[in-house]
BADO-895482 format. One line per 5 residues: number of its first residue (from 1); their letters; for each residue x, y, z of C-alpha. Coordinates in Angstrom, 1 decimal, decimal comma. Each point is the difference from the previous one (the first is absolute). Layout:
<atoms>
NUM> a> X Y Z  ...
</atoms>
This chain:
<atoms>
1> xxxxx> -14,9 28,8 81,8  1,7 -0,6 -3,4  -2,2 -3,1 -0,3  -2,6 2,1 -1,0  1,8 2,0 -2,9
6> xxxxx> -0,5 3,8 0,5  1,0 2,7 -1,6  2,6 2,1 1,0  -2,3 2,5 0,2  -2,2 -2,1 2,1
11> xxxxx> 2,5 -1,3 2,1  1,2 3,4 0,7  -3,4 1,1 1,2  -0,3 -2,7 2,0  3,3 1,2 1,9
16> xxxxx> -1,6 3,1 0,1  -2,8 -1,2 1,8  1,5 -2,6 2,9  2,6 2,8 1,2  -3,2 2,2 0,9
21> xxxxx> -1,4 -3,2 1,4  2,7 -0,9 1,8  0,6 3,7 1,2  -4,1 -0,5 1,2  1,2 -3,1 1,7
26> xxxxx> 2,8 1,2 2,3  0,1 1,3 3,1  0,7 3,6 -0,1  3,5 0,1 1,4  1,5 -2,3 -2,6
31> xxxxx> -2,2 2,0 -3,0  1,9 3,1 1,8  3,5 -1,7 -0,8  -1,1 -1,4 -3,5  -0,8 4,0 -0,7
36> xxxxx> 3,2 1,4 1,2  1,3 -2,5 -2,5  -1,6 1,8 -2,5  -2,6 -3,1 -0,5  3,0 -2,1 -1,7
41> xxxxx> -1,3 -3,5 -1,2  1,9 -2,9 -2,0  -2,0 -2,0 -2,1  0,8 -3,8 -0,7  -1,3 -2,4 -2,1
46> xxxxx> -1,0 -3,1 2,0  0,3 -3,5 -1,5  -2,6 -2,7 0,9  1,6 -1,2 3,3  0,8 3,4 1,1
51> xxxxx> -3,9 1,1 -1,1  -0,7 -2,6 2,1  1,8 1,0 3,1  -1,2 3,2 -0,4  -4,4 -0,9 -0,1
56> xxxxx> 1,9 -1,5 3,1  0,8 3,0 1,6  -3,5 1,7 -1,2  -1,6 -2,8 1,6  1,8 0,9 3,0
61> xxxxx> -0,7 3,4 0,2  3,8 0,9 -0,6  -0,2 1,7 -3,3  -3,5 1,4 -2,4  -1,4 -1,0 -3,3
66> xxxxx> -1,8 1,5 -2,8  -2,4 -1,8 -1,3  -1,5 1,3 -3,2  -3,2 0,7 -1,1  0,1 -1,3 -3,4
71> xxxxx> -1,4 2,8 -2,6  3,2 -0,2 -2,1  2,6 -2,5 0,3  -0,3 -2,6 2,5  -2,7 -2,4 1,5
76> xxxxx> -1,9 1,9 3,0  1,3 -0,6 3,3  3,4 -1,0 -1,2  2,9 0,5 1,9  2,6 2,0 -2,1
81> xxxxx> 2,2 1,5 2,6  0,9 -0,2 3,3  2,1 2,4 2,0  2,1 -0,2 2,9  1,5 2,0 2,6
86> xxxx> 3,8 1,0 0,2  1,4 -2,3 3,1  1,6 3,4 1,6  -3,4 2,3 0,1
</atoms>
């Protein structure tokens, strides 16, 4: 969520943290595949209409967000990344 002007070193925690949500959020089978993949990720910075689609896809149970607690950088509860899963997992 570049609205809310991370670090990079925030922004990379962040990461850190929805691929372990997401991985907590899968079915086992496609975590399986992620795994022998060697947990590869590709991370994109979303402009407003994509963010948008993608609360969309949170919203629809299609993808996970982290929503941070607020002792450093950000508001509590704000949504600073969301992650989604690979269409061939």
């Amino acid at each position: 969520n570049s609205a809310l002007g991370m670090t990079l070193g925030k922004a990379a925690a962040q990461v850190g943290h929805a691929s372990m949500l997401l991985a907590g959020a899968l079915e086992l089978d496609p975590v399986c595949r992620w795994a022998e993949l060697e947990f590869h990720c590709a991370v994109r910075e979303a402009d407003a209409a994509r963010w948008r689609e993608l609360t969309g896809l949170v919203r629809d149970g299609a993808a996970v967000a982290v929503r941070d607690a607020g002792f450093t950088e950000v508001a509590p509860g704000s949504m600073t990344v969301i992650a989604v899963p690979a269409a061939d997992w």
